[in-house]
C-alpha positions in Angstrom: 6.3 -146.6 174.6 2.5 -146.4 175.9 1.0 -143.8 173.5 -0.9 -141.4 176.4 -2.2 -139.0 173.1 -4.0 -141.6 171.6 -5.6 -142.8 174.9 -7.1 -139.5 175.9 -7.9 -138.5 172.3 -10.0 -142.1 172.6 -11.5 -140.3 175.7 -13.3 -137.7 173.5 -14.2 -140.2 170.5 -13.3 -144.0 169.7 -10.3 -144.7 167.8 -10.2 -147.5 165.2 -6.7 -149.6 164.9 -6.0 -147.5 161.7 -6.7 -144.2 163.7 -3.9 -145.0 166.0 -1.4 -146.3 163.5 -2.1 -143.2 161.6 -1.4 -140.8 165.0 1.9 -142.7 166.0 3.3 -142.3 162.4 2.5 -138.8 163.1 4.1 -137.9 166.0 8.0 -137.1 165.7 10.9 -138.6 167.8 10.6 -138.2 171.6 12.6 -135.9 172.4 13.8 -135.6 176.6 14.2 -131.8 178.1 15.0 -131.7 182.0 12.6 -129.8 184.3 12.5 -125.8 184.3 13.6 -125.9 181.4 11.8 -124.1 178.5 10.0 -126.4 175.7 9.1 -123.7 173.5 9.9 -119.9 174.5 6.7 -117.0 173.8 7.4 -115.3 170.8 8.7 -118.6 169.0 7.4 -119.5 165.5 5.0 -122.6 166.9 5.5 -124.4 163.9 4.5 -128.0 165.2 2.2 -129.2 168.0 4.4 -130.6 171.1 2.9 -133.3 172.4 3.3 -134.2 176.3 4.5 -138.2 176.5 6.1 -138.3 180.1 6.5 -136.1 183.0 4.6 -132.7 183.4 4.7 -129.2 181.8 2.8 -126.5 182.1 1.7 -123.0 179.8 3.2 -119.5 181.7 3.0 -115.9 180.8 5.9 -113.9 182.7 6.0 -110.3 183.3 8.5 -107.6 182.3 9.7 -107.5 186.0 9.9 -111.5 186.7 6.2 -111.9 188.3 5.0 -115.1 186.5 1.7 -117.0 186.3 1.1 -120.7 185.2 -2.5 -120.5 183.2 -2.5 -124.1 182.9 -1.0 -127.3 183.3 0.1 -130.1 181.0 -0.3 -133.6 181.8 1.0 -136.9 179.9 -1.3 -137.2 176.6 -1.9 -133.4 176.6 -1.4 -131.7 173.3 -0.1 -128.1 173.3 -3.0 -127.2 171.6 -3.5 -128.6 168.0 -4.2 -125.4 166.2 -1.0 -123.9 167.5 0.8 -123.9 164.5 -1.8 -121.6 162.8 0.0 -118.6 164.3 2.6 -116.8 164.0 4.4 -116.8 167.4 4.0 -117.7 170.7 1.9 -115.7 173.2 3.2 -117.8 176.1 5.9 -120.4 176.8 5.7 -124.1 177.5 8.3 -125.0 180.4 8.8 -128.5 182.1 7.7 -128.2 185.3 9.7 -132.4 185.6 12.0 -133.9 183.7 9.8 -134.6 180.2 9.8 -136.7 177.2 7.5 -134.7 174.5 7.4 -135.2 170.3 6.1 -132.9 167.7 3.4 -133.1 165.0 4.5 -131.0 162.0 1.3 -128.8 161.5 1.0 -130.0 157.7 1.4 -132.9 159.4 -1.5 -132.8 161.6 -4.0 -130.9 158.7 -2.8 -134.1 156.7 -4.1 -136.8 159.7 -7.2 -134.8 160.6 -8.4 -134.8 156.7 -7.9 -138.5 156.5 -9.7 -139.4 159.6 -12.6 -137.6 160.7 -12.3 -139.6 164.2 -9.0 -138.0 164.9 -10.0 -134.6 163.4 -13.4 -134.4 165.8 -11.1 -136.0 168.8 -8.5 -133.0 168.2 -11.8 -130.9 168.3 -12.6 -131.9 171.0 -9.7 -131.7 173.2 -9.4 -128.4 172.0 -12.9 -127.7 173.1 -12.0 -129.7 176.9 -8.9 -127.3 176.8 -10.8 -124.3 177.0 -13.6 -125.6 179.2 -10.7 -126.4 181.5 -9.1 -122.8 181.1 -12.9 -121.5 182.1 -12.9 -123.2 185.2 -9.4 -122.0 186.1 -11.0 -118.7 186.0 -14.1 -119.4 187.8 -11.3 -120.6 190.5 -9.1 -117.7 191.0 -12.2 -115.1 190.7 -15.1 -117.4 192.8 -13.5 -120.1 195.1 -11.8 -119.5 198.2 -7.9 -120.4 198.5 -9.0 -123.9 200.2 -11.3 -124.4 197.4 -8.8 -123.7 194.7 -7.0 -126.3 195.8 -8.7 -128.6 196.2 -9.9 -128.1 192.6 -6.6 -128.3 191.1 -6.2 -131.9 193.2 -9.6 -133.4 191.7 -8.6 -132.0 188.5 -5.3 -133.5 188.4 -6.7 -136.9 189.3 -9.4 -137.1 187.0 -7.5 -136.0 184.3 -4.6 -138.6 185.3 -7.0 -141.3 185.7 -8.2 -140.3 182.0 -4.8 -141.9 180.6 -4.3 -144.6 183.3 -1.8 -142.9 185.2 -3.9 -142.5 188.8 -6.5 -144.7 190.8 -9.3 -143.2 192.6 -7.7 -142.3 195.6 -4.4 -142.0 194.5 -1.9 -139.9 191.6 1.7 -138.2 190.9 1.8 -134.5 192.4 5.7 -133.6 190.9 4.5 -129.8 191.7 6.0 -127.7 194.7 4.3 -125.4 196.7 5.7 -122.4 194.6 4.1 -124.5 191.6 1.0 -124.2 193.4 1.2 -120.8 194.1 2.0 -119.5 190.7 -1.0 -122.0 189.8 -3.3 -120.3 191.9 -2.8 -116.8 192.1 -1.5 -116.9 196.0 2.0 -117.2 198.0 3.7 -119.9 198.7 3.0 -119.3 203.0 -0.9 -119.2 201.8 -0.5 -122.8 199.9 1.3 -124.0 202.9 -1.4 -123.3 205.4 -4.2 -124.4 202.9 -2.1 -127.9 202.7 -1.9 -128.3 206.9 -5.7 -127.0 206.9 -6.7 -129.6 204.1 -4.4 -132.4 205.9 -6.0 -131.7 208.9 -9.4 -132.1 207.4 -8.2 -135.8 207.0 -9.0 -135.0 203.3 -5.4 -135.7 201.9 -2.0 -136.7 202.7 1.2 -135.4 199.8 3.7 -137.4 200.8 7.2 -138.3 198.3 5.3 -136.2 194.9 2.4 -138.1 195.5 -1.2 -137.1 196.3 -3.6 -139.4 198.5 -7.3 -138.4 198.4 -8.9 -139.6 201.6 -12.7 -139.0 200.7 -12.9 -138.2 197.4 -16.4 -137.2 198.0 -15.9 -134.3 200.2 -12.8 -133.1 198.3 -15.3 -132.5 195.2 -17.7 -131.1 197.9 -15.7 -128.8 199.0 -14.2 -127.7 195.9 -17.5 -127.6 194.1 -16.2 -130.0 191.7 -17.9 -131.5 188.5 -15.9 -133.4 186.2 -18.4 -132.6 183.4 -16.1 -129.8 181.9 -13.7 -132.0 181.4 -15.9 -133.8 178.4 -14.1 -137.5 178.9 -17.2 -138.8 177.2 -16.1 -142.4 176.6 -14.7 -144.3 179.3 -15.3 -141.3 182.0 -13.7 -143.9 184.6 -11.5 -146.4 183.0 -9.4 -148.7 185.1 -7.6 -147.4 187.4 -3.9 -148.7 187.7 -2.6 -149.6 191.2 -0.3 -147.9 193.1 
């Protein structure tokens, strides 16, 4: 199975042969879970770190009366954060927004792989540094960007991040998400993301056709969302080579 953890963790800091070895001995059996359904439920004892290998979920925080928000998105290669398994229960759930295939990292485990490597330990670092440089920007979104530009965020973002583990060219990547995805993404309805897709369609900017996003101009998307990759902190490799469609 391609390893997507160890190639964005190599993103953040080079990996030796043994560094890798180490991280797949590591991770527990893959384990599938169909989509909407829950990985880990709030309030759950987060014992282990779940590890995103196929398929996309995402982190949500649901209100007593069913109003629910996704505060972030997890991607192929994404760790549910690494220093999860320091608390003692879960402040949010992890759901499968597709079909995914995930494994777990014990948390003695992980203390055990980050004290033999000091590679690994300053790529988990790291990631967990990206993570919240991510989650910063999601804010700066919903409080500073207008609904066009908020979407046109998320769809850089998704690329880049995509691209970071091989799974998107330039131009091109998966988009499994629906427009009520989107909305609960974004902090708007579902008509709102509707009329933001026609208006960025008919900007030539994009076409989402069959769960899959084309970027036109990739340029002017980043333009107009006022997008930097920077945050993101892929410091090795920023661009590596894009797979074809």
């Amino acid at each position: 199975m391609h390893d997507p953890l160890a190639g964005k963790l190599s993103r953040y800091v080079p990996l030796s042969v043994a560094d890798r070895m180490w991280l797949a001995e590591a991770l527990g059996p893959a384990r599938s879970i169909a989509a909407r359904a829950d990985i880990i439920d709030e309030g759950d004892d987060p014992h282990a770190v779940n590890v995103i290998l196929e398929g996309w979920a995402c982190r949500a925080r649901q209100l007593a009366d069913g109003r629910r928000q996704i505060v972030s998105l997890l991607l192929p290669g994404d760790s549910c954060n690494p220093h999860i398994f320091l608390l003692d229960r879960m402040d949010h759930a992890i759901s499968a927004v597709t079909p995914v295939v995930y494994a777990s990292i014990p948390g003695a485990a992980l203390e055990s792989l980050t004290a033999r490597s000091p590679n690994l330990d300053r790529a988990f670092q790291r990631e967990a540094l990206a993570t919240a440089a991510i989650q910063r920007e999601w804010t700066v979104s919903l409080g500073c960007r207008s609904g066009i530009e908020r979407l046109a965020h998320l769809f850089c973002e998704m690329r880049a991040r995509l691209a970071a583990v091989g799974l998107a060219t330039r131009t091109t990547c998966p988009l499994p998400l629906t427009q009520h995805d989107l909305a609960h993404s974004l902090g708007q309805t579902s008509v709102h993301i509707n009329r933001t897709l026609q208006e960025l369609r008919a900007q030539g900017l994009i076409t989402l056709r069959s769960r899959r996003l084309t970027i036109h101009d990739p340029s002017r998307l980043a333009e107009l969302a006022h997008f930097d990759p920077a945050y993101l902190h892929f410091t090795v490799g920023m661009d590596p080579p894009p797979i074809e469609p």
